[in-house]
Structures are given as structure tokens and as C-alpha cells.
C-alpha positions in Angstrom: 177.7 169.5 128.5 180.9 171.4 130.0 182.9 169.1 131.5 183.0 169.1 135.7 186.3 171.9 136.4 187.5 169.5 139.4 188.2 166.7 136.5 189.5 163.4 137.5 191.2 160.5 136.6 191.1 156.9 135.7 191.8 156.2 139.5 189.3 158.9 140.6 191.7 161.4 141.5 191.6 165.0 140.9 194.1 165.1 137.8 195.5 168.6 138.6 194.3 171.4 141.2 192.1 174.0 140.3 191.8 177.3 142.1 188.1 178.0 142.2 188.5 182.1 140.5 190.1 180.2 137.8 187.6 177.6 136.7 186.0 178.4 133.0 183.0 176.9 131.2 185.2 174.8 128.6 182.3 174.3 126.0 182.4 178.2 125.2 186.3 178.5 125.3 186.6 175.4 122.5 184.1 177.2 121.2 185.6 180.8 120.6 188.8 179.2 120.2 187.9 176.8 117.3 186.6 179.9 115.1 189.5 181.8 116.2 191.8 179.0 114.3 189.4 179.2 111.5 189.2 182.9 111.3 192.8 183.0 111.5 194.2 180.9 108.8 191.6 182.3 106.5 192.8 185.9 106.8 195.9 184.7 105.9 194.9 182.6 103.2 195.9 179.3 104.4 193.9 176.0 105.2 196.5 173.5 107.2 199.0 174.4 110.1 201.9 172.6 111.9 202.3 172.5 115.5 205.6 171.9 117.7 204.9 168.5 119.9 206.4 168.5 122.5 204.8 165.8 124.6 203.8 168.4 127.7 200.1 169.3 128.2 200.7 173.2 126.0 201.3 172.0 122.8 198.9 168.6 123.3 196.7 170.7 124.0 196.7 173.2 120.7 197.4 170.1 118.5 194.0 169.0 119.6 192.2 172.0 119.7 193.3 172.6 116.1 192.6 169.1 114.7 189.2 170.2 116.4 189.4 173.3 114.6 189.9 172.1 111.1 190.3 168.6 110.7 193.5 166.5 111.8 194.0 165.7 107.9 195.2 169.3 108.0 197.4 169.4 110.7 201.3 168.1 110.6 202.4 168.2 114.3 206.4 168.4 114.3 208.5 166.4 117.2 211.8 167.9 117.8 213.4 165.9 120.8 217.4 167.1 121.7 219.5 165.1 123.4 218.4 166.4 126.4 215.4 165.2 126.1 213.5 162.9 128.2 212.3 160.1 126.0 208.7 159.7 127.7 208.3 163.4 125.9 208.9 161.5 122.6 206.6 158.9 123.7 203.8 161.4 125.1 203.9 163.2 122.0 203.4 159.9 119.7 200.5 159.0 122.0 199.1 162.4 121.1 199.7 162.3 117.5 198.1 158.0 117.4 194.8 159.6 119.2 194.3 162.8 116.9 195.5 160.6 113.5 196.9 163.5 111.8 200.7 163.9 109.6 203.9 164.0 111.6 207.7 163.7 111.5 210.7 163.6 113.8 213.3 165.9 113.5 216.0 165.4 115.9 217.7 168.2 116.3 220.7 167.2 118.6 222.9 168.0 115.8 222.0 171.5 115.2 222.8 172.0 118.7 225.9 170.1 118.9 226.9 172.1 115.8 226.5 175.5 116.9 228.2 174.7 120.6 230.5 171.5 119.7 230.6 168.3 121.5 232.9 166.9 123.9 236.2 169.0 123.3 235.2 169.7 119.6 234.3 173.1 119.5 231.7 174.0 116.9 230.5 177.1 115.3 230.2 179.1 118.2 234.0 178.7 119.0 235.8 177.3 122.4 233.6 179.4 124.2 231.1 177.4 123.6 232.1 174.2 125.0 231.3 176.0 128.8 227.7 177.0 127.4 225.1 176.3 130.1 222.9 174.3 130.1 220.1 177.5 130.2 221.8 179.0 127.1 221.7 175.4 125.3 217.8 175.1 126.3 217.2 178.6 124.5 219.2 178.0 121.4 217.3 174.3 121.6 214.1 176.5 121.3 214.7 178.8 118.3 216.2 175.7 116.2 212.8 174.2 116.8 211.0 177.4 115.9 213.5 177.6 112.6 212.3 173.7 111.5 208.3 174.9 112.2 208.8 177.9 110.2 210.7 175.3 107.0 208.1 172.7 107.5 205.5 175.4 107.1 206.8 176.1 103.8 207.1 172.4 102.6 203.2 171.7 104.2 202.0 175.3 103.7 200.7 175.8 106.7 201.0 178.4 109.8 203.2 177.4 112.5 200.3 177.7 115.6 201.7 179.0 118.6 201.7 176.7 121.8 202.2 178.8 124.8 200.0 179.7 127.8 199.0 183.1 129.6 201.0 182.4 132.6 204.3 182.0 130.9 203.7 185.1 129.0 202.6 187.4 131.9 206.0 186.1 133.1 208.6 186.2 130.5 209.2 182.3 130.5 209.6 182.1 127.1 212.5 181.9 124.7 211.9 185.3 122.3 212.3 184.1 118.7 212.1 180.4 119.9 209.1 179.0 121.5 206.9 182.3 121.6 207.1 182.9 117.8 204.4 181.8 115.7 201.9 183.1 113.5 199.1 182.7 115.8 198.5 181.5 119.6 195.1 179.7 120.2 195.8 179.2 124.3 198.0 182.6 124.7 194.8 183.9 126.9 194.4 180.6 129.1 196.5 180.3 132.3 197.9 177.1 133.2 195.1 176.0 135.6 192.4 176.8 132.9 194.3 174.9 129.9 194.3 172.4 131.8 190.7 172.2 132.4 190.0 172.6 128.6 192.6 169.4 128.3 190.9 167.4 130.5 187.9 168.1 128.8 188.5 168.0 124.9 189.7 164.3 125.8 194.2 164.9 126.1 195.9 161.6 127.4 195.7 161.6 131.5 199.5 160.9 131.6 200.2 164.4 129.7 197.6 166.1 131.6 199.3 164.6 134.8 203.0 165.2 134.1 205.2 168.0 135.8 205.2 170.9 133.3 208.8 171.2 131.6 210.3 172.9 129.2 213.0 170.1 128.8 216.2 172.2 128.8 217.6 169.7 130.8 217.2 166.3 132.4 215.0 166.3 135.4 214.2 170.0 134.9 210.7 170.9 135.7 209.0 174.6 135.6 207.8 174.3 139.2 210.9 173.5 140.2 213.4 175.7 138.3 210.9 179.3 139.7 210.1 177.8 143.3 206.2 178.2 143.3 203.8 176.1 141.7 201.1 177.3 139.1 198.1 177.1 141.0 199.5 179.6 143.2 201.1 181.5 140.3 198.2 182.1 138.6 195.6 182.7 141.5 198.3 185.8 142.0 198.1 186.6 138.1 194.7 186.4 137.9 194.0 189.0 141.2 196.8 191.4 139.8 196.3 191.4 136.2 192.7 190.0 135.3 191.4 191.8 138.6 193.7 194.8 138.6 193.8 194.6 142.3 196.5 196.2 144.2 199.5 194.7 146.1 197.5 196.0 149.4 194.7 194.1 148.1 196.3 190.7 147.0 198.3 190.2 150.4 195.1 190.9 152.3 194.1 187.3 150.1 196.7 185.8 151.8 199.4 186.1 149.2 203.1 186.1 150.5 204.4 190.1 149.9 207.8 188.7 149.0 206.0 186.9 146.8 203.9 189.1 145.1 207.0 191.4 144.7 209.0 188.9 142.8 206.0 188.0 140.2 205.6 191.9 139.9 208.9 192.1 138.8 209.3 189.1 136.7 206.0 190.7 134.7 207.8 194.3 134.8 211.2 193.1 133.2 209.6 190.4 130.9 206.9 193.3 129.1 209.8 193.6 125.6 209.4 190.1 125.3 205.6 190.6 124.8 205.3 193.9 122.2 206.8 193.9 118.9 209.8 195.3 118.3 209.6 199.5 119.1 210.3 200.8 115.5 212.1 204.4 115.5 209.3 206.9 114.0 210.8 208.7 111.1 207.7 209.2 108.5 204.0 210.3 108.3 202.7 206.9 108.7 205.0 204.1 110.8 204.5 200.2 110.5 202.6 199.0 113.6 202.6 202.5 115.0 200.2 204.4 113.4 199.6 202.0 110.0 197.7 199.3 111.5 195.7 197.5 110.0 193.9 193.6 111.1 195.4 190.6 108.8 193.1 190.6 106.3 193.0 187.4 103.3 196.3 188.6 100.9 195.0 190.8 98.0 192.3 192.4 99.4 192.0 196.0 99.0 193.3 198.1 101.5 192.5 201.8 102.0 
């Protein structure tokens, strides 16, 4: 039975807010998404994955919906806390990993980091320079040293590093390119934040992740909400008119949406559209990778015409 969308809490609160046009029958989406995992790593020939935990509600969320998927004994979640990080993400993440009872490790990687920027007036690789980097360019370096540990732990499991980020933060460029939106395949990449959310609550992730201010952990006390100025209710009511609905600007302020507003998120989708298509290739031959030879992934060895 599809678990209520207005989902609550241990204390019979609501445990997040749900816009009505964004409520979803989360029986069918663990559904699709379960044989999408399956169908997935058996195109490619595998049969475990790794998954970066994070300790937010995202990759919880993927973790479970993969141990779902497969089995946790095939599943090696990956923690990768920085010095930055808060240490309730550590301890949010090892909740996750006690409930699902599949393989993990800790990598810290603080020192890969402190290597490539120095520490305290020891410069590192990056030079003097990098002493001043802020604390924005440190968060995105952060994120593609965790994507290069996924991608060497998938060699030493031999699995697929499964992709943990959501449909708002895609439509919206909040992403790291090469960092945390790299992977080899992305089970939620179609849910906005309100809907994972529901899909949490309902395949059984701790309330306290399910409860906690989305962050990407760049820095301490930095929070999502708080670093764009809108939260993602109201985000992705405005994502789901405009892009889902296709309905005009005209037609999204007569909802009641703020035309400054609207304007920024139209923008912020505009300028963020390189980070969503591969890499334009310059067309030089009769038949160009990803241009006009495409082919799906199909299990390696298999003829091809």
C-alpha cells in the first residue's frame, strides 16, 4: 500500500512539506526504479555498486533504494567526510549503513584537500595561491576527490558508482561537474526534492535524515536553502509548472509565483544546461560518437550492427 504523501513523524508531525502537484504514488516509483538498477548494471555487466554516503536524505535515499534493488550484500556505500564536515553527517550516514547491513569504509579525505590547497601557511600543490582558496572552490574540489575514491573503490569492489543526485539540483546547475554529478548511472535524477522525499519516508530512511536541512557540506553551518534564498518546496512547485508543465512565465506568475523569482530560476536553468549534456564533440567524420553513433548500453560483447 503506497504510503500517505503528507508522511509524519515519530511525534506526529508532518516530516517535510509537500506541495500537492508534487505528490507521487511511491509504490510504482520503487517500483520502476528497482528494475531500472537491475536493468542497468546488467547492461553493463556488473552485479554490485558503491554509493557515496553522505549522511543527507539524496544519497540515503539511493543507498536504500539499491540495497532494495539488489541485495545490500552487493552494495559498499563509501563515507568521505572532510574536515569541513559536520560530524552528525558521519553519524547519519553510519545510521544508514547499521539499518541497510551492507559493506562500507571511511575515507577521510581531508588530506587530499589539504594537499592540493596547503594548510595553514604551507602551501600545497596548487601553490600560494591557494592558501586564499574559498571556501566555494574547496567544497568543489572536496566533491570531485570523492567522485575520484568512488570511481577506485569501483575497481577494488567491481561495481558501478550509482549516482546520488536529485532533479531539482539538476534543472538548476547545483552540482559540482566531474564531482558529485558523475556516475555511471542516477536512480533519483528524475525525482525533485519534495518527491524523494516522499519515496524516503516511505521505503523506511531514518526520520533524522529525512528531517535535516539539505546540505552539501562545503562548509560549516552551510545549508542549500540558505546558500540560494528559497526553499524547495517553493523551488520545485516553480520547476515543476515550467519544465514538467511547460507553462509560460505569464502563466506561472498568474499561480502566484514572484516574477523576480521566476526570472532568476529561468536563468539559473539557462546557464546551468552544459553541465547537463555531454561534452559537444567537433564533427569531423561520417559517423560521430554520441552524435550520430548512438547506440543504448548494451551487456559488453554483444553484437553490434
Amino acid at each position: 500500500m503506497t504510503r500517505p504523501a503528507t508522511a509524519t513523524g515519530a511525534d506526529g508531525t508532518p516530516l517535510f512539506e509537500l506541495p500537492p502537484e508534487l505528490a507521487i504514488d511511491t509504490d510504482v516509483a520503487r517500483r520502476v526504479i528497482a528494475e531500472f538498477i537491475r536493468g542497468q548494471l546488467r547492461q553493463a555487466g556488473f552485479e554490485r555498486a558503491v554509493v557515496g554516503l553522505s549522511g543527507g536524505i539524496d544519497s540515503a535515499l539511493v543507498a536504500y533504494l539499491v540495497a532494495e534493488a539488489i541485495g545490500p550484500e552487493r552494495l559498499r556505500c563509501i563515507l568521505m567526510p572532510a574536515g569541513s564536515s559536520a560530524p552528525a553527517s558521519r553519524a547519519d550516514a553510519e545510521t544508514v549503513v547499521d539499518a541497510i547491513g551492507c559493506a562500507s569504509e571511511v575515507v577521510e579525505i581531508g588530506p587530499l584537500i589539504d594537499g592540493f590547497f596547503g594548510v595553514g601557511e604551507t602551501a600545497g600543490a596548487s601553490g600560494p595561491e591557494g592558501l586564499a582558496a574559498s571556501p566555494l572552490r574547496r567544497g568543489n574540489f572536496a566533491a570531485r576527490m570523492r567522485m575520484a575514491v568512488l570511481y577506485d573503490r569501483s575497481v577494488t569492489w567491481g561495481g558501478l558508482v550509482v549516482g546520488t543526485g536529485n532533479k531539482t539540483e539538476a534543472l538548476i546547475g547545483y552540482t559540482t561537474l566531474f564531482g558529485d554529478s558523475a556516475c555511471a548511472f542516477n536512480p533519483i535524477g528524475d525525482l525533485y526534492k519534495s518527491q524523494l522525499r516522499q519515496v524516503a519516508a516511505a521505503i523506511g530512511v531514518p526520520e533524522v535524515v529525512i528531517r535535516k536541512a539539505p546540505s552539501a557540506d562545503l562548509w560549516p553551518g552551510q545549508t542549500d536553502e540558505g546558500e540560494a534564498g528559497f526553499t524547495y518546496p517553493e523551488l520545485d512547485r516553480l520547476l515543476f509548472w515550467r519544465i514538467d508543465k511547460r507553462r509560460s512565465v505569464e502563466e506561472v506568475v498568474a499561480l502566484g509565483f514572484d516574477p523576480a523569482f521566476v526570472a532568476r530560476v529561468d536563468r539559473m536553468i539557462a546557464t546551468s544546461e552544459f553541465k547537463r549534456q555531454v561534452p559537444p564533440i567537433a564533427k569531423l567524420g561520417p559517423r560521430t560518437a554520441g552524435v550520430d553513433y548512438l547506440y543504448p548500453r548494451r551487456r559488453p560483447g554483444s553484437a553490434r550492427g
